[in-house]
C-alpha positions in Angstrom: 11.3 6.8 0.4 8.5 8.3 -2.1 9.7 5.5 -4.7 10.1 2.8 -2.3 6.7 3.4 -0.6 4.6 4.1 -3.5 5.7 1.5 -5.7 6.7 -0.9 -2.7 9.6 -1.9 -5.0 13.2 -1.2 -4.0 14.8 2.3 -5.2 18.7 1.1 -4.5 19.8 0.9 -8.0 17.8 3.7 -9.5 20.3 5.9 -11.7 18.7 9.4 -10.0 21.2 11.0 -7.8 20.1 14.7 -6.9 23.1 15.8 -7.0 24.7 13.9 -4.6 27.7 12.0 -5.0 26.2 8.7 -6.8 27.6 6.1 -3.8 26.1 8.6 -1.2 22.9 8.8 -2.8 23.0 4.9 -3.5 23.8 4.1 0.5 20.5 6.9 0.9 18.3 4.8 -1.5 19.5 1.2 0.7 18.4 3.2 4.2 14.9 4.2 2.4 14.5 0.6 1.0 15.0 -0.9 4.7 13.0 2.0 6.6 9.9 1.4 4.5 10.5 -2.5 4.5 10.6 -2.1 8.4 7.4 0.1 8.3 5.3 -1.7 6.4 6.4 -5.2 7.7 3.9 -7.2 8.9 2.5 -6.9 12.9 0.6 -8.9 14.6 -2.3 -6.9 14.5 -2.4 -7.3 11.2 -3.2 -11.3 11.5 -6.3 -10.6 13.5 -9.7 -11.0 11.4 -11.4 -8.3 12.2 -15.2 -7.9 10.6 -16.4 -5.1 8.7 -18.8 -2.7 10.5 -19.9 -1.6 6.7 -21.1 -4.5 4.9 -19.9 -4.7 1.1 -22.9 -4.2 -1.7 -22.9 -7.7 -2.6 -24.3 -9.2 0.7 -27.3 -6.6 0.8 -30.4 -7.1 -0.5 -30.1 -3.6 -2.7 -26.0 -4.7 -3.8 -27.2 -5.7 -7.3 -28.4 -1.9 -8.0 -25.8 -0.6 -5.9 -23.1 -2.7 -8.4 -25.3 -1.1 -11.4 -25.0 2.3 -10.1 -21.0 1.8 -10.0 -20.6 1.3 -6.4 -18.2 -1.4 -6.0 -16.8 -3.3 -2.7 -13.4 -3.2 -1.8 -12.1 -5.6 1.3 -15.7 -5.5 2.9 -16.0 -1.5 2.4 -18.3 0.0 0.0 -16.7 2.6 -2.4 
């Protein structure tokens, strides 16, 4: 699930099998790819626009010496 999550790419026919027999570990590596697919599938709180309570450098009057200090906007947050 580590694989699958991080990389958001599917682990089914990656070689590793820690020790297990290879189809077991393969059928493991197929339940991981459809957990984290289900997980990470797209709600319907996810279509709602919801505004940033932190605007993002660029739309204040200081962002152009924020930007020159390294702080950078990411999605509406300031990082």
């Amino acid at each position: 699930m580590t694989y699958a999550s991080l990389f958001k790419a599917s682990p089914v026919d990656l070689k590793y099998t820690a020790g297990l027999d290879p189809a077991i570990a393969k059928h493991l590596r197929a339940v991981a790819w459809e957990t984290v697919q289900e997980y990470f599938k797209p709600s319907a709180f996810d279509l709602l626009s919801v505004p940033s309570i932190h605007p993002s450098p660029s739309s204040t009057a200081g962002g152009a010496a924020l930007a020159e200090a390294g702080v950078v906007a990411t999605q509406g947050w300031a990082v």
